[in-house]
PDB file of N, CA, C and O in Angstrom:
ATOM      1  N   UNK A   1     -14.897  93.061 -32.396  1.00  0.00           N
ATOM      2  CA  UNK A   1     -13.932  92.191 -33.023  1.00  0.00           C
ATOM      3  C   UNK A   1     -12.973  92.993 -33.898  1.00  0.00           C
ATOM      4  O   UNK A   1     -11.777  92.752 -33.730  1.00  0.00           O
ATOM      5  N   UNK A   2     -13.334  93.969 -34.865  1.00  0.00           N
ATOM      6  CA  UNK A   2     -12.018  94.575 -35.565  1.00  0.00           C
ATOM      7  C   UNK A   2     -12.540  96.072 -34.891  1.00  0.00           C
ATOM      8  O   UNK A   2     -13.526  96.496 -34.288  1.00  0.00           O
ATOM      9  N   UNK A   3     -11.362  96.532 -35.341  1.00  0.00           N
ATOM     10  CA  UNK A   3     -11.046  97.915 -34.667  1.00  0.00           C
ATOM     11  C   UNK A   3     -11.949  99.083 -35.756  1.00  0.00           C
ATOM     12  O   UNK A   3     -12.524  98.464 -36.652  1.00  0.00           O
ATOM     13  N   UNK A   4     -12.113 100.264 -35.809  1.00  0.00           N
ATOM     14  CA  UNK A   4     -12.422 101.243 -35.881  1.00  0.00           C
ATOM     15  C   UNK A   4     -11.596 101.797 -36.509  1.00  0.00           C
ATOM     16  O   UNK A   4     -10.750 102.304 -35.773  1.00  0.00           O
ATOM     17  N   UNK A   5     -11.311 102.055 -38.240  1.00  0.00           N
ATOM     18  CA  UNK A   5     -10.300 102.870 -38.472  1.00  0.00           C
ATOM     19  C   UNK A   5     -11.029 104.298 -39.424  1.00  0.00           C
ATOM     20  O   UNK A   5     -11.813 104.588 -40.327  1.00  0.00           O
ATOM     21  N   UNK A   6     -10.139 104.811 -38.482  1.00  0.00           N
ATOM     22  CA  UNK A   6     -10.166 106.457 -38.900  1.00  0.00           C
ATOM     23  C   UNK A   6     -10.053 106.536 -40.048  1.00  0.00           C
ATOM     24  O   UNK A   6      -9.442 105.758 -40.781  1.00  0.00           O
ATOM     25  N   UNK A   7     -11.011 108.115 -40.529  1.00  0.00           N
ATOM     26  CA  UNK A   7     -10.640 108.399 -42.125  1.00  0.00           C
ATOM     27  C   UNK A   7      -8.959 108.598 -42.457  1.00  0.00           C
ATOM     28  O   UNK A   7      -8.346 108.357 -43.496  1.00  0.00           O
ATOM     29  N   UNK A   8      -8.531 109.072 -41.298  1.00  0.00           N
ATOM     30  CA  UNK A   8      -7.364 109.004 -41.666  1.00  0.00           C
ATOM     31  C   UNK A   8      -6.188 108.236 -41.637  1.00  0.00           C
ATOM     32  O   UNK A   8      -5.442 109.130 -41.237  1.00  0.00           O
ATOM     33  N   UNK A   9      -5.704 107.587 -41.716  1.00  0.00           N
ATOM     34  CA  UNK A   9      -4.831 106.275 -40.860  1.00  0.00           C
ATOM     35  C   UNK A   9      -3.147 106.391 -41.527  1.00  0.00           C
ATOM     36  O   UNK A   9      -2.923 106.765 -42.678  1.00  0.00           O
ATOM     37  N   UNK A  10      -2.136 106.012 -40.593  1.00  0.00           N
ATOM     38  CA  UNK A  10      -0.677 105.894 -40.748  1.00  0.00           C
ATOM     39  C   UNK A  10      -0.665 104.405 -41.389  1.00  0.00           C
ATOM     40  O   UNK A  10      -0.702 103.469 -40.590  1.00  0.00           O
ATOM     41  N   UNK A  11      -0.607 104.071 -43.027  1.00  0.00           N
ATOM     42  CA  UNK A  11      -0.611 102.644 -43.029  1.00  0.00           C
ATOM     43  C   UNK A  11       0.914 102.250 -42.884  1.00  0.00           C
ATOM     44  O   UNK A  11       1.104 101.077 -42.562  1.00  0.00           O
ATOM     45  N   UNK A  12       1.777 102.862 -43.028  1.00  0.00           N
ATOM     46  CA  UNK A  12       3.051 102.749 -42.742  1.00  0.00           C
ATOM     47  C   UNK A  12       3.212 101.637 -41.451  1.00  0.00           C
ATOM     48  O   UNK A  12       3.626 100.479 -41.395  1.00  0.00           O
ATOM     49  N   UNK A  13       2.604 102.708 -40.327  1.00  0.00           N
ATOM     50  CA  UNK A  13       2.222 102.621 -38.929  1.00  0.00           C
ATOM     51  C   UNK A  13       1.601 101.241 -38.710  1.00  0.00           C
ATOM     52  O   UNK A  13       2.058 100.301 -38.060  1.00  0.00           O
ATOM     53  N   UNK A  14       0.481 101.327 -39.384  1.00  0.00           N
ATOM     54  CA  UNK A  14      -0.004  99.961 -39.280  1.00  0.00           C
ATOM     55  C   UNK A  14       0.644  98.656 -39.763  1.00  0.00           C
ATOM     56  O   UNK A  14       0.785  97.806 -38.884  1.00  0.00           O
ATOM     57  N   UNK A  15       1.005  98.384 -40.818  1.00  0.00           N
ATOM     58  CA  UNK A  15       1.869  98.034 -41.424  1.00  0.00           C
ATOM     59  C   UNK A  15       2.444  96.954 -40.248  1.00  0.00           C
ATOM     60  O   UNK A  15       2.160  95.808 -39.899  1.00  0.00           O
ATOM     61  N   UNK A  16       3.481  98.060 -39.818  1.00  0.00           N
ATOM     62  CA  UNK A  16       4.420  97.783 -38.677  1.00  0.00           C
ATOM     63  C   UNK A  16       3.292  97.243 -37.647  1.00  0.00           C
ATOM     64  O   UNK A  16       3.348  96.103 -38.108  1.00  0.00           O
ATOM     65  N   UNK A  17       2.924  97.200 -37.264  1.00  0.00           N
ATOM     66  CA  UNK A  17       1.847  96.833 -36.159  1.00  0.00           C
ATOM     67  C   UNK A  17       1.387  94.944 -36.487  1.00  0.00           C
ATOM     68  O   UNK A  17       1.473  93.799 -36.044  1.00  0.00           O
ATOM     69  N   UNK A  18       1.105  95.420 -37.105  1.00  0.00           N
ATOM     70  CA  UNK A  18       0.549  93.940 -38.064  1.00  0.00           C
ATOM     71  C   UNK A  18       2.080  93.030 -37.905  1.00  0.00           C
ATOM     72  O   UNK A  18       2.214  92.043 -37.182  1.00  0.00           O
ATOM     73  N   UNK A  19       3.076  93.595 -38.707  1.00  0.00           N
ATOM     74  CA  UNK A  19       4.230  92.571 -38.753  1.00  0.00           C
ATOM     75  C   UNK A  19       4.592  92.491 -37.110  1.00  0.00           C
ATOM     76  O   UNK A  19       4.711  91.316 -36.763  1.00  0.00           O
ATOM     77  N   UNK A  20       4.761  93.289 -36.201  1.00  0.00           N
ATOM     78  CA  UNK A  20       4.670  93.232 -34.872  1.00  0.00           C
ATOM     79  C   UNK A  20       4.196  91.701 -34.126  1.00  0.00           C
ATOM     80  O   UNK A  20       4.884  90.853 -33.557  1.00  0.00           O
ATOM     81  N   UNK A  21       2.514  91.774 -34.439  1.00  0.00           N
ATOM     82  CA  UNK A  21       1.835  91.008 -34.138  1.00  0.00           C
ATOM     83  C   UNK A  21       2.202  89.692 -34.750  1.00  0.00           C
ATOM     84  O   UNK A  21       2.721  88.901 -33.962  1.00  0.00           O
ATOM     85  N   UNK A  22       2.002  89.172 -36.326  1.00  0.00           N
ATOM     86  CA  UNK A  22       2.812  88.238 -36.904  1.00  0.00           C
ATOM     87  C   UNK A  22       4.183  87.909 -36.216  1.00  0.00           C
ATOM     88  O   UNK A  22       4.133  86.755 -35.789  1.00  0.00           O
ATOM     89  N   UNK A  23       5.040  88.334 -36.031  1.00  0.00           N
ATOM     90  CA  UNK A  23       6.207  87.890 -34.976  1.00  0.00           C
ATOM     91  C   UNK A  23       6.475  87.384 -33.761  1.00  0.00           C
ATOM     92  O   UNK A  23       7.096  86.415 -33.324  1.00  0.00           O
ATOM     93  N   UNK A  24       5.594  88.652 -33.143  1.00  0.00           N
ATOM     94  CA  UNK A  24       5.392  87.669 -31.559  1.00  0.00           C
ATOM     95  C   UNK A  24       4.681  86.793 -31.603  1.00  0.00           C
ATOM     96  O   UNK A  24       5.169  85.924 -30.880  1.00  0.00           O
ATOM     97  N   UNK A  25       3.715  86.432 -32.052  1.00  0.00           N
ATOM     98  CA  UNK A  25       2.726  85.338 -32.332  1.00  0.00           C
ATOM     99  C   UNK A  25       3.302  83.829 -33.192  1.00  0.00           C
ATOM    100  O   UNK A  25       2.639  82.799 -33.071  1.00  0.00           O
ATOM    101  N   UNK A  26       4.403  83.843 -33.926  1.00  0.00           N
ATOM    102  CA  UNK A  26       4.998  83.089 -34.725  1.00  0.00           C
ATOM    103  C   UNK A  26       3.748  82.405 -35.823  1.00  0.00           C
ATOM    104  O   UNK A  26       3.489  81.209 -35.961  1.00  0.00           O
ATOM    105  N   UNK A  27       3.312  83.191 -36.291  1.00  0.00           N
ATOM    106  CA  UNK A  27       2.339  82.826 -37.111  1.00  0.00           C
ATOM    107  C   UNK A  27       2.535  82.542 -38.509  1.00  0.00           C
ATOM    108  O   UNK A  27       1.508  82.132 -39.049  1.00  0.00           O
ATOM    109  N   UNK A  28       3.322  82.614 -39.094  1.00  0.00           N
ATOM    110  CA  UNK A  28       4.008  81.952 -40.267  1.00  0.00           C
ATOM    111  C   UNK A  28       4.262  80.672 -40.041  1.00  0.00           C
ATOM    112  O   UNK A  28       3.777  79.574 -40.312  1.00  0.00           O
ATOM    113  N   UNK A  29       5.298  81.193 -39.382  1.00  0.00           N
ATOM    114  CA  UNK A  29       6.107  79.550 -38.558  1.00  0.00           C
ATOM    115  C   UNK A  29       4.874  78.429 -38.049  1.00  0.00           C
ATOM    116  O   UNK A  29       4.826  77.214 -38.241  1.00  0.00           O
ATOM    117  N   UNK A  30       4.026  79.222 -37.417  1.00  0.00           N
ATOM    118  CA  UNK A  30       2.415  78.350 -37.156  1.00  0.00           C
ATOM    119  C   UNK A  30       1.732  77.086 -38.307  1.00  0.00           C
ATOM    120  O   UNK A  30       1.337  75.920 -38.292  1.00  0.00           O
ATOM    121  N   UNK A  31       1.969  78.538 -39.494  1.00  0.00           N
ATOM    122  CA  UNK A  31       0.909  77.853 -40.653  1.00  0.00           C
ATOM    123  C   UNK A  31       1.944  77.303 -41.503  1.00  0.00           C
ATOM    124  O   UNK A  31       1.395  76.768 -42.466  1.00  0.00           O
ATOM    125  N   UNK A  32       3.259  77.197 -41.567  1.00  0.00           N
ATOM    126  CA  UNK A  32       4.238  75.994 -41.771  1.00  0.00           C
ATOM    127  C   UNK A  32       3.821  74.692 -41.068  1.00  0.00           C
ATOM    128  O   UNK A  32       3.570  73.585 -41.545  1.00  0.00           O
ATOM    129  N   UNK A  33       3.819  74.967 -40.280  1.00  0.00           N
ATOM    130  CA  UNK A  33       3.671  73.739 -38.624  1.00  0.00           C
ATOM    131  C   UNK A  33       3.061  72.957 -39.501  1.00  0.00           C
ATOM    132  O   UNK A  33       3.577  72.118 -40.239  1.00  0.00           O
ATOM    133  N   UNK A  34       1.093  73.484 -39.323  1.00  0.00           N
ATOM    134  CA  UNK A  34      -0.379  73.041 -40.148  1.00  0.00           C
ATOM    135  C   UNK A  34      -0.377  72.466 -40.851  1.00  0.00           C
ATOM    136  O   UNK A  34      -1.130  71.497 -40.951  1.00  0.00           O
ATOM    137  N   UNK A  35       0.606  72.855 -41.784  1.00  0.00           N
ATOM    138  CA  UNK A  35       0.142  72.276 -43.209  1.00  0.00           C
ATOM    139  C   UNK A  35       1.639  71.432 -43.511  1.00  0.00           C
ATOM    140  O   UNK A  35       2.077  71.129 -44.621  1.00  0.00           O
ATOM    141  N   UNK A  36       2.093  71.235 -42.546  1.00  0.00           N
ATOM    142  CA  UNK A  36       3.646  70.060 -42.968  1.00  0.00           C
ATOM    143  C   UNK A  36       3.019  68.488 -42.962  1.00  0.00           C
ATOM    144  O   UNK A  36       2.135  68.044 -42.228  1.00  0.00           O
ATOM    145  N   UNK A  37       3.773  67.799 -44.026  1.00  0.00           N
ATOM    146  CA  UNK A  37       3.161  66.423 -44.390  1.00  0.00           C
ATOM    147  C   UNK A  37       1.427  66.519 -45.031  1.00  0.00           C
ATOM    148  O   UNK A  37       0.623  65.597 -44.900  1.00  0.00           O
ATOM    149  N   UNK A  38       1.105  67.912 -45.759  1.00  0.00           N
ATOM    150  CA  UNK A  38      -0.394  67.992 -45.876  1.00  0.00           C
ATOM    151  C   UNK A  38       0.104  68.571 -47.833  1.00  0.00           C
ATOM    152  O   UNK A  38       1.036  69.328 -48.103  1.00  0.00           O
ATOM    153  N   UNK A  39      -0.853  67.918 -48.859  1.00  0.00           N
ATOM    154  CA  UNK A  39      -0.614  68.373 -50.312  1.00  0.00           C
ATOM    155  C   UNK A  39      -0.085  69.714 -50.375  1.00  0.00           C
ATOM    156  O   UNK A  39      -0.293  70.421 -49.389  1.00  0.00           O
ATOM    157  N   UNK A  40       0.599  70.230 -51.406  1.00  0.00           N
ATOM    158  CA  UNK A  40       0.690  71.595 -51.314  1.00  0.00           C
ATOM    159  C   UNK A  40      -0.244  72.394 -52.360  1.00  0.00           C
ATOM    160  O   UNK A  40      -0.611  71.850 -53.402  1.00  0.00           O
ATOM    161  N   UNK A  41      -0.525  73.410 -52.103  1.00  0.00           N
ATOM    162  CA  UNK A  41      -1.229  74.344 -52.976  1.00  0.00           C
ATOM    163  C   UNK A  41      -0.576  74.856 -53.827  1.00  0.00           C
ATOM    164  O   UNK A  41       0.650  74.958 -53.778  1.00  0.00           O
ATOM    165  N   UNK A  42      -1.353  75.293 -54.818  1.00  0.00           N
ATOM    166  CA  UNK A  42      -0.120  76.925 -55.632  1.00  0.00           C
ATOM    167  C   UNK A  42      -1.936  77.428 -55.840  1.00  0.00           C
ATOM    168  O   UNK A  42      -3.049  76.902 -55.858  1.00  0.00           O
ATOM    169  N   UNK A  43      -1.306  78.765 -55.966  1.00  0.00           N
ATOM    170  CA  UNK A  43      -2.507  79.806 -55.901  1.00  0.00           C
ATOM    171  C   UNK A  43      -1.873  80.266 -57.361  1.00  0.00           C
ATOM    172  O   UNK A  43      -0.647  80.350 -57.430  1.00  0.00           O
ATOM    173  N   UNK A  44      -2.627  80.549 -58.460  1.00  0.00           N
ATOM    174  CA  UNK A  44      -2.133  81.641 -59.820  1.00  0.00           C
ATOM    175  C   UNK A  44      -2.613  83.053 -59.064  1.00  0.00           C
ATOM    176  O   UNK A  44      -3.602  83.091 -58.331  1.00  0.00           O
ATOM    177  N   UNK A  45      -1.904  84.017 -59.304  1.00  0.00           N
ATOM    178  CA  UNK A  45      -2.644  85.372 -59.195  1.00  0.00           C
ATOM    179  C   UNK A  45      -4.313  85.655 -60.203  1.00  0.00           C
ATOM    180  O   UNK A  45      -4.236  85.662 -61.432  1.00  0.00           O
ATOM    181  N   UNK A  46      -5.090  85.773 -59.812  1.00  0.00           N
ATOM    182  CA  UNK A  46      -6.184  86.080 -60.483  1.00  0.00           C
ATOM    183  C   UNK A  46      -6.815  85.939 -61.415  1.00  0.00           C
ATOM    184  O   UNK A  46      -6.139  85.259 -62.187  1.00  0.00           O
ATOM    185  N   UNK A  47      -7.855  86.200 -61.897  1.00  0.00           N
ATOM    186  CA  UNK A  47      -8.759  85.567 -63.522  1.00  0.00           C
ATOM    187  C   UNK A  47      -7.108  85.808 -64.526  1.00  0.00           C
ATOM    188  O   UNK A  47      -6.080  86.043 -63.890  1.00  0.00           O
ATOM    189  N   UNK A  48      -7.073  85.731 -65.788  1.00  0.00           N
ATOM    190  CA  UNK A  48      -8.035  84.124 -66.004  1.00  0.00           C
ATOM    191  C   UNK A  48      -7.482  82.862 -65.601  1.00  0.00           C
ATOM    192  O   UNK A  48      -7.973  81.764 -65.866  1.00  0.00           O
ATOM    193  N   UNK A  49      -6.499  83.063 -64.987  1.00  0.00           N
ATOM    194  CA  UNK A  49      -6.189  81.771 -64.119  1.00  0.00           C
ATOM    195  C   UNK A  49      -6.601  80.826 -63.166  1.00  0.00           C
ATOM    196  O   UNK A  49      -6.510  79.598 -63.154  1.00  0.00           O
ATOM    197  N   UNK A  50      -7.283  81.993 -62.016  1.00  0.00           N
ATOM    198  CA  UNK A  50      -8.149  81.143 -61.102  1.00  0.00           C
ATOM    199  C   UNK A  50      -8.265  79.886 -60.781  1.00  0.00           C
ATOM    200  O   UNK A  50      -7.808  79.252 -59.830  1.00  0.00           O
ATOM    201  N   UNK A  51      -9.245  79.434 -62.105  1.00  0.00           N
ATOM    202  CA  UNK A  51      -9.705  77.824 -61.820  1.00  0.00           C
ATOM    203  C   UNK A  51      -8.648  77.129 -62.561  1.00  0.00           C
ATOM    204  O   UNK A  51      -8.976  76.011 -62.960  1.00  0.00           O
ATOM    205  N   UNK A  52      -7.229  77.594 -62.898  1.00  0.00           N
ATOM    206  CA  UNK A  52      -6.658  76.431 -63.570  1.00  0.00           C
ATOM    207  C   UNK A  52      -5.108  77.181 -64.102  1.00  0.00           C
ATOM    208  O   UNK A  52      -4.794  78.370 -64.043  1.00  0.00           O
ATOM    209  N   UNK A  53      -4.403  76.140 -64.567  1.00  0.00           N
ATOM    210  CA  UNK A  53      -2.986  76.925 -65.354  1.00  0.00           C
ATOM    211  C   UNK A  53      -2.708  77.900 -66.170  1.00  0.00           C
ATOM    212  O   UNK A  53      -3.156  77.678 -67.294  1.00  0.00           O
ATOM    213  N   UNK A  54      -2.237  78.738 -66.084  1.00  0.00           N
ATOM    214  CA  UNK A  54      -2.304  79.803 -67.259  1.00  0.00           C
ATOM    215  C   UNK A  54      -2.034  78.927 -68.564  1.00  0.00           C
ATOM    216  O   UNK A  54      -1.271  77.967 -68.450  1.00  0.00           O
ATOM    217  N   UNK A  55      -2.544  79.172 -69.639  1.00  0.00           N
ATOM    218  CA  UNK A  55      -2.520  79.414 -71.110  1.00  0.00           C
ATOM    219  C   UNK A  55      -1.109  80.058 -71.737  1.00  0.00           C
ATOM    220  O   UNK A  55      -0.967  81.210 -71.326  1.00  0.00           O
ATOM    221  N   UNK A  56      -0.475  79.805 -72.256  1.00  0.00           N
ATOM    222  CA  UNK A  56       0.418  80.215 -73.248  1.00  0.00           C
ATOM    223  C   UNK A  56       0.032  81.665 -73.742  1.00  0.00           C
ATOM    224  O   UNK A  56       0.851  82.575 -73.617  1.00  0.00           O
ATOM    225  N   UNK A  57      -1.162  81.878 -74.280  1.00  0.00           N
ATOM    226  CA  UNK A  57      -1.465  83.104 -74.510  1.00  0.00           C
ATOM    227  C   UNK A  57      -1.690  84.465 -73.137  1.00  0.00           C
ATOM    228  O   UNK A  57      -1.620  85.685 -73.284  1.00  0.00           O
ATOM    229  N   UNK A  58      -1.886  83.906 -72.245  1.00  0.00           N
ATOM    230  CA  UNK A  58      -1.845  84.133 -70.765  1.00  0.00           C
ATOM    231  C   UNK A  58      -0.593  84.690 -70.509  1.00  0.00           C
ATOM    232  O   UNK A  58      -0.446  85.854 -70.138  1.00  0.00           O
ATOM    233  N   UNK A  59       0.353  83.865 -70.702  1.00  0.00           N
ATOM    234  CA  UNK A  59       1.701  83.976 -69.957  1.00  0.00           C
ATOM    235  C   UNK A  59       2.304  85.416 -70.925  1.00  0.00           C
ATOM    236  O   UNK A  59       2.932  86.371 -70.467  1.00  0.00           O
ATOM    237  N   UNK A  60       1.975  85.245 -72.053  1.00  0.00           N
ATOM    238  CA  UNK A  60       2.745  86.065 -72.978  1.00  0.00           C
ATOM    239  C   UNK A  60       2.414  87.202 -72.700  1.00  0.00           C
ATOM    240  O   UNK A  60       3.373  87.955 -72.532  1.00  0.00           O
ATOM    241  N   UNK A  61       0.904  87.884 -72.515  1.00  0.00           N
ATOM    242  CA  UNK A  61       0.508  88.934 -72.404  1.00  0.00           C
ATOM    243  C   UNK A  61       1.154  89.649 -70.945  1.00  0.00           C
ATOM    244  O   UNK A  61       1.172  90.866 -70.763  1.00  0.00           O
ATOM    245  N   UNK A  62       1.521  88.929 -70.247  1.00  0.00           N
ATOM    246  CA  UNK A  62       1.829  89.297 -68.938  1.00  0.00           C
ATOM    247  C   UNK A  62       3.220  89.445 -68.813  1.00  0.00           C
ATOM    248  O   UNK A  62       3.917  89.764 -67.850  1.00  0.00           O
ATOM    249  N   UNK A  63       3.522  89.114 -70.127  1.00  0.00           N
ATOM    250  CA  UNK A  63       5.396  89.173 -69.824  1.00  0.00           C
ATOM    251  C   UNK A  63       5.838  90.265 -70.842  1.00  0.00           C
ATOM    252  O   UNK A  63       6.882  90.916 -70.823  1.00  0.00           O
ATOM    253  N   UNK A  64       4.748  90.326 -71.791  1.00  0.00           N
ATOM    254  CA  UNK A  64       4.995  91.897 -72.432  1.00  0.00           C
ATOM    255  C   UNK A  64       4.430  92.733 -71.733  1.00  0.00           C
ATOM    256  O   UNK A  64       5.393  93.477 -71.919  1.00  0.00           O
ATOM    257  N   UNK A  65       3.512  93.574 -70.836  1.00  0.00           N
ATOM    258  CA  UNK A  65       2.971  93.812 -70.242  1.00  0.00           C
ATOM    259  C   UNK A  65       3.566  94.504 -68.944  1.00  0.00           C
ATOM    260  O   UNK A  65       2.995  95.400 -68.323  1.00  0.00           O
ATOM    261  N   UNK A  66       4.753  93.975 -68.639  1.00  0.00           N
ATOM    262  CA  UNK A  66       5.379  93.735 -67.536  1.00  0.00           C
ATOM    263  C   UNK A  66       6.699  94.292 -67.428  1.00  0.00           C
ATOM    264  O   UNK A  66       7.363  94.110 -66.408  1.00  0.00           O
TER     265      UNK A  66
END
């Protein structure tokens, strides 16, 4: 099922391979299709957000930070 990758690998290379595949396949455009007329999500990037809205104190640290 997945491939075999070498210690060494072109991720550049791959990269391109992957978006390759995503294209001919219309697989974006797919998971538009799926999920049209279905709630929408929002994902936060990572703790401590995860389970919920960032915090005020949250937001700040990330915008000095940044």
């Amino acid at each position: 099922m997945y491939k075999n990758v070498p210690p060494r690998i072109n991720l550049v290379a791959m990269e391109h391979e992957i978006l390759e595949f995503w294209q001919a396949g219309g697989i974006f455009e797919q998971s538009l299709q799926r999920s049209e007329g279905k709630p929408r999500w929002v994902f936060y990037e990572g703790p401590p957000t995860a389970n919920g809205t960032p915090g005020t104190h949250h937001v700040e640290a990330r915008v000095f930070k940044d």
